[in-house]
C-alpha positions in Angstrom: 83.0 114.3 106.9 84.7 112.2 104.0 88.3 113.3 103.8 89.5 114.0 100.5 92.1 111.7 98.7 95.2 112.1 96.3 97.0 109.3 94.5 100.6 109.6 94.9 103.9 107.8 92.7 107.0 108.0 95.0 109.8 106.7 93.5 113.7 107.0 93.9 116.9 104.8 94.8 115.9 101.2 95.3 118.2 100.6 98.1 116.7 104.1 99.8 113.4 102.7 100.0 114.2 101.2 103.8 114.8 105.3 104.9 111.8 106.8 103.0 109.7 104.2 104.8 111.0 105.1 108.1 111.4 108.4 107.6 108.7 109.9 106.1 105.9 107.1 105.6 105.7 106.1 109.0 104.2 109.3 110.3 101.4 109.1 107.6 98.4 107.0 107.0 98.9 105.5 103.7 97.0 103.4 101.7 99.4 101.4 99.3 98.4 99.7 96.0 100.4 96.9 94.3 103.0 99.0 92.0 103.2 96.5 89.5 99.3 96.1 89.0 98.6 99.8 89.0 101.6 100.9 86.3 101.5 97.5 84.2 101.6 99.0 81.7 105.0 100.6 82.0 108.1 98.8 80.7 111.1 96.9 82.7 108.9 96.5 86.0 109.2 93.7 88.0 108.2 93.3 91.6 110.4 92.9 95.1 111.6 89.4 95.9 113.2 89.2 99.0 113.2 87.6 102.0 112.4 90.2 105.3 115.7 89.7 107.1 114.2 91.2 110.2 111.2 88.6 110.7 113.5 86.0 112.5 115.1 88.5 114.9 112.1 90.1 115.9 110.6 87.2 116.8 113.6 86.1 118.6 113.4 89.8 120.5 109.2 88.4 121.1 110.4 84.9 122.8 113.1 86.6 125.1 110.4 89.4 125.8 108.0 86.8 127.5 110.4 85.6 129.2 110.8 89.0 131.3 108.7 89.5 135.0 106.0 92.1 134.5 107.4 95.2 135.4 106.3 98.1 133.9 108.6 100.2 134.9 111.0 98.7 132.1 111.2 101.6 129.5 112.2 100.3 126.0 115.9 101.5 125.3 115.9 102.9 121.9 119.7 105.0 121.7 121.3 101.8 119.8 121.4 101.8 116.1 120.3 98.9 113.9 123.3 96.6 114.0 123.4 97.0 117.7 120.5 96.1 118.0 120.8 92.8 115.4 124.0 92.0 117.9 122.1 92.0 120.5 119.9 89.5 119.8 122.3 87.2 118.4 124.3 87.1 121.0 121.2 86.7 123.4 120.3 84.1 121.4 123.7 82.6 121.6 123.6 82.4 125.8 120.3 81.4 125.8 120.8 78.2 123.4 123.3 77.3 125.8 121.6 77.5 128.8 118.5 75.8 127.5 121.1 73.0 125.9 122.2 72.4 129.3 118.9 72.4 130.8 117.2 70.1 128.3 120.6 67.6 128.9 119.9 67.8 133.1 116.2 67.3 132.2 116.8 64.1 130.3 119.0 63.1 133.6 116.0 63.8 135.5 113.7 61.8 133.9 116.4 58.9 133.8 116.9 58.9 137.4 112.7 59.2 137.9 112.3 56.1 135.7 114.9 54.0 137.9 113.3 55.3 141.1 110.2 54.0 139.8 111.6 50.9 139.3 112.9 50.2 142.2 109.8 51.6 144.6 107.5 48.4 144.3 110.1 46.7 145.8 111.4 49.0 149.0 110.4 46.6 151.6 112.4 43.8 150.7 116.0 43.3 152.5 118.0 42.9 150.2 121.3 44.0 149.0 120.4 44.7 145.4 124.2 45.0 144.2 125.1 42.0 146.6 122.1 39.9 145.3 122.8 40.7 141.8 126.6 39.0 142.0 125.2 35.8 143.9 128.3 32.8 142.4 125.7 30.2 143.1 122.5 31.2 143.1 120.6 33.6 140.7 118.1 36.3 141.7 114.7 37.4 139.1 113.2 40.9 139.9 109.4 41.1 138.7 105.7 40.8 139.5 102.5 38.8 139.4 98.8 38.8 139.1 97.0 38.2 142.3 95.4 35.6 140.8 98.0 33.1 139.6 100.0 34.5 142.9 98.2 31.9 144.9 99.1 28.8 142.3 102.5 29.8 142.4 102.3 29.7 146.3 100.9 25.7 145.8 104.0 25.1 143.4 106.6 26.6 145.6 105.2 24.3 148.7 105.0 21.0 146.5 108.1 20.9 144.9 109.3 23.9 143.2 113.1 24.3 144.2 112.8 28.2 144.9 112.1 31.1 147.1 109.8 34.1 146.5 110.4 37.2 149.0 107.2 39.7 148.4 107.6 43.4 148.4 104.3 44.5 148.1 101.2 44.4 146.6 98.8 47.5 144.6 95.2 46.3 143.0 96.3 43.7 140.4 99.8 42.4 141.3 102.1 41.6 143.9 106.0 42.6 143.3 108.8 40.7 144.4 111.8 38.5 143.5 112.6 34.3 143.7 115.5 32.7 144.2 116.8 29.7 142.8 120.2 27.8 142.6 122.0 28.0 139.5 121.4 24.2 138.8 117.7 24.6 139.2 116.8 28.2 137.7 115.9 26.7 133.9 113.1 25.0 135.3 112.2 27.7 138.0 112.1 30.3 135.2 109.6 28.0 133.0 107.3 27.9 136.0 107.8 31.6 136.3 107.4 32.4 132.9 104.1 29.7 132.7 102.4 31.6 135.3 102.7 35.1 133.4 105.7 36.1 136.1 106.8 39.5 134.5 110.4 40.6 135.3 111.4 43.7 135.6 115.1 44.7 134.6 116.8 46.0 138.0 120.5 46.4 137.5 123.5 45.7 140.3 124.4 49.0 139.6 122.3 50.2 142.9 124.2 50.1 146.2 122.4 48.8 149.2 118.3 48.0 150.1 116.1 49.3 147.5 115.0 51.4 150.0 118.7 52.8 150.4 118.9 53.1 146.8 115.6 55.3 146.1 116.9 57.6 149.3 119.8 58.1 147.1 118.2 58.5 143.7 116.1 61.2 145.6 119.0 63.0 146.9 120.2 63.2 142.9 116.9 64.2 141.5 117.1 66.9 144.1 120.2 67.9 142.9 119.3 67.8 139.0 115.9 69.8 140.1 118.3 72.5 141.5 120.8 72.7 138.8 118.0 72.7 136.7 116.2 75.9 138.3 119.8 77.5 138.5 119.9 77.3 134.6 116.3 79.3 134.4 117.3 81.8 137.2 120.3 82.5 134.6 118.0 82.5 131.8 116.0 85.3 133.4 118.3 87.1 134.9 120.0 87.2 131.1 117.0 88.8 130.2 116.5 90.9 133.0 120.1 92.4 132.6 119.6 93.3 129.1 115.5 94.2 129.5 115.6 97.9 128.2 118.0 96.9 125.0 115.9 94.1 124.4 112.2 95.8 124.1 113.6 98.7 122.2 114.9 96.2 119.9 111.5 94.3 119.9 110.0 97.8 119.2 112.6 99.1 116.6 112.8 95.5 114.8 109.0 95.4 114.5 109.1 98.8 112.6 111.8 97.3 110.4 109.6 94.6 109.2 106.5 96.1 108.5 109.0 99.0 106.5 110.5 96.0 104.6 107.3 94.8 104.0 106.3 97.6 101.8 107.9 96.1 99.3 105.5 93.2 98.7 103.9 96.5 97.4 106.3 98.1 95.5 107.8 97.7 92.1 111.2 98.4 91.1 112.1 99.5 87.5 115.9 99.6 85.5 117.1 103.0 83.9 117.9 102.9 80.2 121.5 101.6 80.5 120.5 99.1 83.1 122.8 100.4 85.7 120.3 102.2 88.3 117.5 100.3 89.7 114.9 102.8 91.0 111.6 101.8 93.2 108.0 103.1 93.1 105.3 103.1 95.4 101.7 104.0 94.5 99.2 104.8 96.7 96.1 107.1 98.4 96.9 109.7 101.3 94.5 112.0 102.4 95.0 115.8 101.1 96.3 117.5 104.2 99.0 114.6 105.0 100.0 115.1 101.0 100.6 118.7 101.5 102.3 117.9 105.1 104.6 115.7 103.0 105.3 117.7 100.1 106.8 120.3 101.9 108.3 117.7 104.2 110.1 116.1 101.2 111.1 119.1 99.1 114.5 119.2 100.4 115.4 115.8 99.8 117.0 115.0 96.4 116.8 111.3 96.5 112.7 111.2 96.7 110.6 112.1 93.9 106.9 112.4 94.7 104.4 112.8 91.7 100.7 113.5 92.7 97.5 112.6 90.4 94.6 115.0 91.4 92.7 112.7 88.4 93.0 109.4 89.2 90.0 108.4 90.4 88.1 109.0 86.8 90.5 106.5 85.5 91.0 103.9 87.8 88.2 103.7 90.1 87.1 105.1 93.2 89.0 106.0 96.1 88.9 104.8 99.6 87.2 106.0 102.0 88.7 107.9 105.5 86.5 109.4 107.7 87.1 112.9 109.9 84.4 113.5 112.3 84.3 115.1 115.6 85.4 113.4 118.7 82.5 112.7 120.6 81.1 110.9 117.0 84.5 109.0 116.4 82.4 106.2 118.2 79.8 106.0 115.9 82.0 105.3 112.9 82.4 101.9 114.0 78.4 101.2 112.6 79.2 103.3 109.3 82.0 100.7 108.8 79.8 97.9 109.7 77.1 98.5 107.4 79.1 99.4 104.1 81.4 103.1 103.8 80.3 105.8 101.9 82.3 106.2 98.4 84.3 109.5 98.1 81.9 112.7 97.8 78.8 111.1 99.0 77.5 112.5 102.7 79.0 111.1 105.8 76.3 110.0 108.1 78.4 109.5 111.2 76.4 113.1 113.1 73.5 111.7 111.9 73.5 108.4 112.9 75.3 109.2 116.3 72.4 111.6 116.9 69.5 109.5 116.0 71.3 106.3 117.8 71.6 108.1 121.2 67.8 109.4 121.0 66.8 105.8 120.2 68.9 104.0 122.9 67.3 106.9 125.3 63.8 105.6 124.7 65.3 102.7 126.4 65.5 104.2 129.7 61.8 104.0 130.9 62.2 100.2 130.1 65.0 100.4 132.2 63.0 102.1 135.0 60.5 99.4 135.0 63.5 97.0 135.2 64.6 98.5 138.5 61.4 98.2 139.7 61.0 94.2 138.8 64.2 93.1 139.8 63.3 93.5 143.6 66.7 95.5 144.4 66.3 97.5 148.1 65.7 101.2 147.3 67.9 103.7 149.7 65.0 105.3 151.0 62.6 105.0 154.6 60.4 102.2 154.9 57.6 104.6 155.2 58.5 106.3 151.7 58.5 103.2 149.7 55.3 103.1 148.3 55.1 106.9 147.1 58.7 106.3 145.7 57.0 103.4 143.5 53.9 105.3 142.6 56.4 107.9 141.3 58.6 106.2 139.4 55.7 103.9 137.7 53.7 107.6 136.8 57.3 109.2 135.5 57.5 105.2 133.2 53.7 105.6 131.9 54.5 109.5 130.8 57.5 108.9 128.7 57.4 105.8 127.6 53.8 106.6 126.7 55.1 109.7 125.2 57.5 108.3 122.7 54.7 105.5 121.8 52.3 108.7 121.3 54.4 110.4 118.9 55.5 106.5 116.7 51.8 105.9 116.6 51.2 109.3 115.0 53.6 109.1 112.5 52.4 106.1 111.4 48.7 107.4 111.8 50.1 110.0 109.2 51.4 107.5 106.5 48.8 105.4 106.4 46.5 108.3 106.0 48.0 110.1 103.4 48.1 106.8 101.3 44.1 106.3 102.1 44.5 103.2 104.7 44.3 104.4 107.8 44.6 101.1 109.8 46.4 101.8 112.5 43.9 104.3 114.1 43.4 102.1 117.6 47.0 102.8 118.1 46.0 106.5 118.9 43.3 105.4 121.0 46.2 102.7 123.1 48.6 105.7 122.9 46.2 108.2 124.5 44.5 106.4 126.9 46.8 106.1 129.7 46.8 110.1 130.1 43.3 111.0 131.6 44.3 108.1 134.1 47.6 109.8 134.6 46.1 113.3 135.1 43.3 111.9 137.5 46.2 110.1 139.4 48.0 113.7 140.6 46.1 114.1 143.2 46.2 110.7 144.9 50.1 111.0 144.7 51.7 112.5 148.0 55.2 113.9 146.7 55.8 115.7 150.1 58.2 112.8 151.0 60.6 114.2 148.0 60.8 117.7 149.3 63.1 119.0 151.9 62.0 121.1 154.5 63.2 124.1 154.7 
């Protein structure tokens, strides 16, 4: 059935909208209408502009509820009022920025010390002191690499007459790492050959102590470190979180009620008394008759909310909207009322009917579904020997109602075509009927005593 609607004006104290939302409002369905559209054409209205103070904390209370482990055996804590509940997100939110402050600095130390471990791997091999090397009074040392290719001219300079010595550290697909050495006098010209045969250096510092070998042992001793430090600061982070879980989804829940209250007043409209010292708000909107009543008396004690209800609004401005009430085994058939277009307020409801005729439809299904089961070659739970009068069963029980159902469609339309003097369809009786005197001669060629139990 359609319920029936009522327009209501609720209006009182602007700054008492926030408990008539969450008082009485939030245990009704509600449909609310822009204020300031619907009574345009009172005097002094003007609309809310404010900013929802609770959107930012509430979706603070969302981020620090992901961070909890799934338990559901956290139940939301709702005792704490309002502003303990505001305090407790800001001061979560003031730990938590300082623990992921410090975690963001030791992951930036990570990724340092993981950028001068990969510096320093391609050339692990090589015997050298890096911090020893580096502080040579005589002689100058050049970390880099070079392509394969002009690797073997350089090794044809450095046997002709080039005044230096290249130690190689390894080699991966396109270049071989390692290091020359040259005497200070010499290493302007050594450098020019270098830098003529595409010799790319690579900036290792004498700040490393020992082999490179020794030195990436020791950078992964304090990546190891930062890693733990690291998961130390997340183990706080959710331990924060798990220490405060209760409080913190009751304030998730309460804040999100908050907001959508506040919200309400994208809705409403707020209006000045004669002397401009009282500010008053109004909401307009539909309710269905029974909630009206339920609020009415609800409200009646309450000085500070003044309800006004329009029993002719609809003649005015337009039609209401539409709620439907049906029984619950049809409250799943609503779902295709909505989807092909709601009835408008005193017109029938065909949820029942629709529910009814749907599930006798989807039943004619089920003889399809029969032959289904019999196509799609699953094993039947039944002896070997009782296989073939199971089939010739269930194939005779198909024919008789599918046939049935296409029996009784053919006849109707045998009927309307009739009636309007072009019977066309008339072989459809004949299809429809034929398979009958085949079923009836087939009874006695069926044994059905494997579907009895002795006695």
């Amino acid at each position: 059935m359609i319920v029936k609607m009522r327009f209501l004006n609720i209006s009182g104290p602007r700054d008492d909208i926030d408990r008539v939302c969450e008082k009485y409002l939030s245990k009704y369905e509600m449909q609310i209408e822009n204020a300031v559209t619907e009574l345009k054409t009172t005097e002094n209205i003007m609309p809310f502009v404010e900013v929802n103070p609770y959107r930012e904390p509430l979706a603070k209370a969302e981020q620090f509820a992901q961070l909890l482990p799934e338990d559901r055996e956290i139940r939301a804590d709702l005792s704490g009022s309002k502003d303990d509940m505001l305090a407790l997100i800001r001061d979560l939110n003031h730990d938590y920025l300082g623990l992921m402050e410090d975690r963001e600095r030791l992951k930036l130390k990570k990724e340092e010390l993981l950028g001068k471990e990969n510096v320093l791997k391609p050339f692990s091999s090589l015997k050298v002191d890096v911090h020893k090397a580096l502080q040579y009074q005589y002689m100058q040392v050049r970390f880099g690499r070079i392509s394969i290719d002009y690797y073997r001219r350089l090794e044809k300079y450095l046997a002709d007459s080039l005044n230096a010595i290249f130690l190689e550290a390894g080699k991966d697909k396109g270049f071989v790492y390692g290091c020359y050495i040259a005497a200070n006098a010499d290493i302007a010209k050594v450098d020019n050959t270098f830098r003529a045969l595409h010799f790319e250096r690579i900036d290792v510092t004498d700040a490393y102590i020992g082999t490179p070998k020794e030195a990436c042992e020791k950078l992964d001793q304090d990546i190891e470190a930062v890693q733990k430090d690291i998961d130390a600061d997340e183990d706080k982070i959710t331990a924060l979180m798990k220490r405060n879980a209760a409080k913190l989804l009751g304030a998730r829940k309460r804040l999100q009620k908050l907001a959508d209250n506040f919200d309400i007043r994208k809705l409403a409209a707020r209006v000045t008394s004669e002397d401009e010292r009282d500010e008053f708000y109004i909401l307009c909107g539909w309710m269905s008759e029974k909630d009206v009543d339920a609020l009415l008396a609800e409200t009646q004690d309450d000085d500070k909310i003044s309800i006004m209800v329009e029993d002719e609004r609809d003649q005015y401005f337009g039609d209401p909207p539409t709620k439907l009430e049906n029984p619950k085994v049809f409250k799943p058939f609503e779902m295709f009322i909505k989807m092909y277009g709601l009835p408008k307020s005193g017109e029938m409801d065909p949820t029942i009917f629709v529910g009814i005729m749907y599930s006798f439809i989807f039943g004619a299904m089920f003889g399809d579904v029969g032959q289904g089961l019999l196509l799609s070659n699953r094993p039947v739970t039944i002896q070997a020997t009782d296989q073939l009068e199971y089939i010739w069963l269930l194939i005779y029980f198909y024919i008789t109602c599918d046939h049935l159902i296409n029996l009784a469609i053919y006849n109707l339309q045998l009927s309307f075509f009739f009636f309007r003097g072009r019977c066309t369809h008339r072989y459809t009786v004949i299809t429809g009927c034929f398979p009958f005197p085949i079923m009836i001669a087939s009874l006695p060629l069926i044994d059905f005593s494997p579907f009895f139990i002795d006695i």
